[in-house]
N, C-alpha and C positions, 0 to 999 in steps of 0.2 A: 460360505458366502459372507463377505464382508457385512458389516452393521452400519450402515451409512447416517443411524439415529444419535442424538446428544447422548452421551452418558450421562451419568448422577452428578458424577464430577466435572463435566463438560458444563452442565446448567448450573452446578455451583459456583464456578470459573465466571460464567458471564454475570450474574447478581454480582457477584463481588467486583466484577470491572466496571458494570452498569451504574452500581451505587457509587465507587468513585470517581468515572465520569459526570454524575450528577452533580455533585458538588464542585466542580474543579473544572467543567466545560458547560456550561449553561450558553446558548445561543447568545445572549447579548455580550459574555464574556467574548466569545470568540471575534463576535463580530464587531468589538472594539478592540482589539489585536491584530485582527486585519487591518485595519486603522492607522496602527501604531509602527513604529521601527522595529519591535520586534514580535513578528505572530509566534513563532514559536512557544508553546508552555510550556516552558522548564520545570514547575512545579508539581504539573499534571505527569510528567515523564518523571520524576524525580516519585511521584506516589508508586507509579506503575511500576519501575526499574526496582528501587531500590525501599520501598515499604514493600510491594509483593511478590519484589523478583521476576518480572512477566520478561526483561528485557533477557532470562538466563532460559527460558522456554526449548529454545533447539540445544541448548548447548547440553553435553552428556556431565554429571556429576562430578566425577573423574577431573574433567577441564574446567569447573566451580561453574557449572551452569545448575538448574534443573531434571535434566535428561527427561523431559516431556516431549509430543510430539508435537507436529504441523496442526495434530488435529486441535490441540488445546491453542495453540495460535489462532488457527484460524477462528477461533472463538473470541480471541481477542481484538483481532481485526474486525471482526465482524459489529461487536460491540464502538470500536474504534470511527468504522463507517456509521451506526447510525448517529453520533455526536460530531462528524467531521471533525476529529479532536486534531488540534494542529502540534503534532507529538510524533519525534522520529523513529517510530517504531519498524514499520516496515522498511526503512533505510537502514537501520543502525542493529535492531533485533533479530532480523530476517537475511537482507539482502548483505550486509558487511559482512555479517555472522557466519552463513553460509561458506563468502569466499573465501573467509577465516579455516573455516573447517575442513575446506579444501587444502588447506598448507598447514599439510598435519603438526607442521615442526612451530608454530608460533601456539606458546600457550598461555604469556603474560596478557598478553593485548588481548585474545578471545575472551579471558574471565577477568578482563576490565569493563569488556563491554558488557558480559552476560550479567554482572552487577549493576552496569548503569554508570559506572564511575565517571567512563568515555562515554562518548558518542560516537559509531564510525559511519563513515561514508563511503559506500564504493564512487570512483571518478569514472564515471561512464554515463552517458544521457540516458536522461529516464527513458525518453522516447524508445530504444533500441530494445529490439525484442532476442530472444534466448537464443537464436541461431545468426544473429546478422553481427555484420562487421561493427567493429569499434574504435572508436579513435585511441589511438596511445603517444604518449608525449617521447620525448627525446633520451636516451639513458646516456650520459658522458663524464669520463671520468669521475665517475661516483658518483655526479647529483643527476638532475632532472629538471629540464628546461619543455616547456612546451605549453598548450592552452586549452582547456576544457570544456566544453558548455554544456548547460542545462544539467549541472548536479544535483540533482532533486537531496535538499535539505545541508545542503554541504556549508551555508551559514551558521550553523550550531554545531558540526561536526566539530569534534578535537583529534582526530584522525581522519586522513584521505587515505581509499586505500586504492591506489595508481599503477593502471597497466603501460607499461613502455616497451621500448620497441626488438626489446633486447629477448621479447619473451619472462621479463621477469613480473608480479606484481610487488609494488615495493608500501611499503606504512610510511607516510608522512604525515608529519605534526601539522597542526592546522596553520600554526603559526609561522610557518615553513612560507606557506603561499598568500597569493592574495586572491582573494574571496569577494567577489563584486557581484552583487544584485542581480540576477536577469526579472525584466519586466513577466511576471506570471501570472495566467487568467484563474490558476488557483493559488489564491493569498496563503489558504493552512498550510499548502507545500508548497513552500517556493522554491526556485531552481535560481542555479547561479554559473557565474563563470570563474573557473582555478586555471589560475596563472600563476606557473611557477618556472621560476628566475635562477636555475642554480640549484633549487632546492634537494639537501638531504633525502634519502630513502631510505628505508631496512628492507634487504629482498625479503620477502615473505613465502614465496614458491614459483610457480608457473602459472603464469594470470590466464593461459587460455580456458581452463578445466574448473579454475576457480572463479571465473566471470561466468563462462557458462552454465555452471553450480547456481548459483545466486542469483543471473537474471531468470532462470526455469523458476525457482522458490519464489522470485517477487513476482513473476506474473501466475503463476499457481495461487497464492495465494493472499496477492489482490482481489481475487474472486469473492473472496470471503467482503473483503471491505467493503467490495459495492452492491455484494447482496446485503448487508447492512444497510449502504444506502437507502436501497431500495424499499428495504421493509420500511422504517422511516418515513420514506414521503408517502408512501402507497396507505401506512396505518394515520400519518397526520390529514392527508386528505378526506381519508375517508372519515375521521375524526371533525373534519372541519364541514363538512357536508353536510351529515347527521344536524351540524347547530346552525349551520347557514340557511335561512328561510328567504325564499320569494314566493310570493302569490299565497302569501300566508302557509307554505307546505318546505318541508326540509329540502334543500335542494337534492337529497345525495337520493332522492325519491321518484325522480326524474330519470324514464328510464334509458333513454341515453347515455346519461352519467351512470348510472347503473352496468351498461355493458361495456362504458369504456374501463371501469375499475375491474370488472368480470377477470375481461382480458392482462391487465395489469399483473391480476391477481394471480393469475397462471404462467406468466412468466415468473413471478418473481420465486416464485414455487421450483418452477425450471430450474431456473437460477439456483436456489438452495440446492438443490438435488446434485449441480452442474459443481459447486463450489467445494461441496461434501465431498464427491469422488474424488475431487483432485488434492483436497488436504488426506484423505486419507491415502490416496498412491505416493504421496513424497512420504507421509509415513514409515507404507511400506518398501518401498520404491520398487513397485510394479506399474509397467504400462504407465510412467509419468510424463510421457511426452505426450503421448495420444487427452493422456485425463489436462493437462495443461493448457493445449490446442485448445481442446471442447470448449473447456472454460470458457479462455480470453475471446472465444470466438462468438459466445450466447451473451457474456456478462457484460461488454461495457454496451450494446444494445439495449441491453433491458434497463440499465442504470438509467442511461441517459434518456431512456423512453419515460421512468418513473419520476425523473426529476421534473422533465417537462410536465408531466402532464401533473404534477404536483404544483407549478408555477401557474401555468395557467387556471386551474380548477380552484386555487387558491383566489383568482380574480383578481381585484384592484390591491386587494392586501397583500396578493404574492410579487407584484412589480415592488413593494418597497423596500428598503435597503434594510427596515429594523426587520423586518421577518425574517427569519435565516434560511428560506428555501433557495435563494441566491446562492447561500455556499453550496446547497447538495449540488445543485446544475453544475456550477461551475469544474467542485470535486468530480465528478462525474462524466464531466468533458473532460477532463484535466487524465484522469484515470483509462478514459479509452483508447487513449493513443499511449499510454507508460508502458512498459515493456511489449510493445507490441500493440500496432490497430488488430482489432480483428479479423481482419481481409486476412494480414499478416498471417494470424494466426491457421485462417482458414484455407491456406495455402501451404503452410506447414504440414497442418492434419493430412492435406491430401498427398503430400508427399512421404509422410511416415506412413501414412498404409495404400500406400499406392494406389491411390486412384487416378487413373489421369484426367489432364483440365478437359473443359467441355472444345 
């Protein structure tokens, strides 16, 4: 039977992301980067990638990665979710990585990114989940003409990596396109629109097996990130409880509040238990459609449940912009619908093990 617990090295892994999270994403940091023209931290992704190597995690030794698994990711997502660190990991370490891995024959550009050198970006909407249709732009006479939307993180990217219509997915330079802003209700990740004019490609293999590779891994193992979330608001709540007094008594003493966090407490638990199977089946790659469903199907409920009632329970201090419970919600709205809403998902499940609808 599978071990669904941390290992020695699993909790080593997160101390050491945790501590450099600490210094490099502090709530006020982030939420003056939200602020700014550019939220991205390059430098927190530059400690991560290229001081610890995190960005070479899926990638096998052999292709100058690490040759660790999902499950030591998902550890770092996880750490990643509770700092809403605005850092393209899951885009560029995870989800590029993957489709990379899928087109066995590209091996420059896989351990550019496994290093960190690059950044990649699959061009596909966050929003689209592992089994649904996607858009793909125009293949003619060599380049690529067409228009993209909601590229989660594709501002920082130095590689797109773009399905077209030819059945090819091709590598293009970021400077190849033009990269325009879309309005996003989560600042850490923002989403954009790639228009490309003509632009150059490198075929890289067959986009169908390798898009589908890569959005299964990003919504597997998003899970990770938002039961991060979730510990987060559910441990600062109740943090904030403990010292928030009315009627002269701690409020978290109250026992209504008491049983709304009871419940909290056990989903988020769910959650871990939900997140755990599913990095460990892309590990193994057993039963990961059904472990990936479960997931996206429990996780962005619970997130989104944690954040709220972390806003609220937080009171007059959780409405204000300096307190950072705004980003979990937002991340967490932002998260429920990325590769897939949950319905989504939950209509998947039942079709990989056939159940039929009511």
């Amino acid at each position: 039977m599978t071990d669904l617990l941390y290992s020695e090295e699993e909790e080593a892994l997160r101390a050491a992301v945790r501590d450099l999270l600490s210094d490099h994403c502090d709530a006020p940091g982030v939420i003056a980067r939200t602020e700014s023209g550019t939220p991205h931290d390059l430098a927190a992704w530059k400690a991560l990638a290229d001081g610890m190597g995190l960005a070479g995690l899926l990638v096998p030794e052999d292709r100058g990665g690490q040759g660790a698994t999902h499950r030591e990711a998902a550890v770092v997502l996880e750490e990643l979710g509770r700092a809403v660190a605005p850092v393209p990991y899951l885009t560029s370490a995870v989800v590029a990585t993957e489709a990379l891995l899928a087109c066995d024959a590209e091996g420059g550009l896989l351990a550019e990114l496994a290093s960190g050198r690059r950044i990649g970006a699959l061009a596909v909407a966050l929003n689209v989940a592992p089994g649904d249709a996607y858009k793909v732009v125009r293949h003619e006479d060599g380049a690529l003409h067409g228009e993209l939307t909601a590229v989660a993180d594709a501002a920082v990217a130095d590689v797109l990596l773009v399905p077209a219509d030819d059945g090819g997915l091709y590598a293009v330079d970021a400077d190849a396109v033009t990269v325009t802003p879309q309005a996003s209700l989560d600042l850490t990740r923002p989403v954009a629109t790639v228009t490309l004019d003509g632009a150059p490609g490198r075929l890289l293999g067959d986009a169908e097996p390798a898009v589908r590779r890569a959005l299964r891994a990003g919504a597997g193992l998003l899970a990770s990130e938002q039961l991060g979330l979730a510990e987060w608001t559910l441990t600062e709540t109740v943090r904030y409880l403990k010292e928030r007094k009315q009627f002269n008594r701690p409020v978290g003493g109250f026992q209504a509040l008491k049983h709304r966090l009871a419940q909290l407490w056990l989903e988020v638990v769910n959650l871990r238990a939900a997140a755990r199977n599913v990095a460990d089946a892309l590990s193994t790659g057993e039963d990961v459609d059904v472990a990936v469903a479960v997931a996206q199907a429990y996780a962005a409920p619970v997130a989104v449940h944690a954040a709220e009632e972390a806003l609220q329970l937080h009171a007059g201090i959780g409405m204000t912009w300096e307190h950072p419970v705004h980003l979990y919600l937002k991340r967490a709205k932002a998260d429920s619908i990325a590769y897939g809403t949950a319905g989504a998902h939950r209509e998947a499940l039942a079709e990989t093990i056939a159940l039929p609808a009511p």
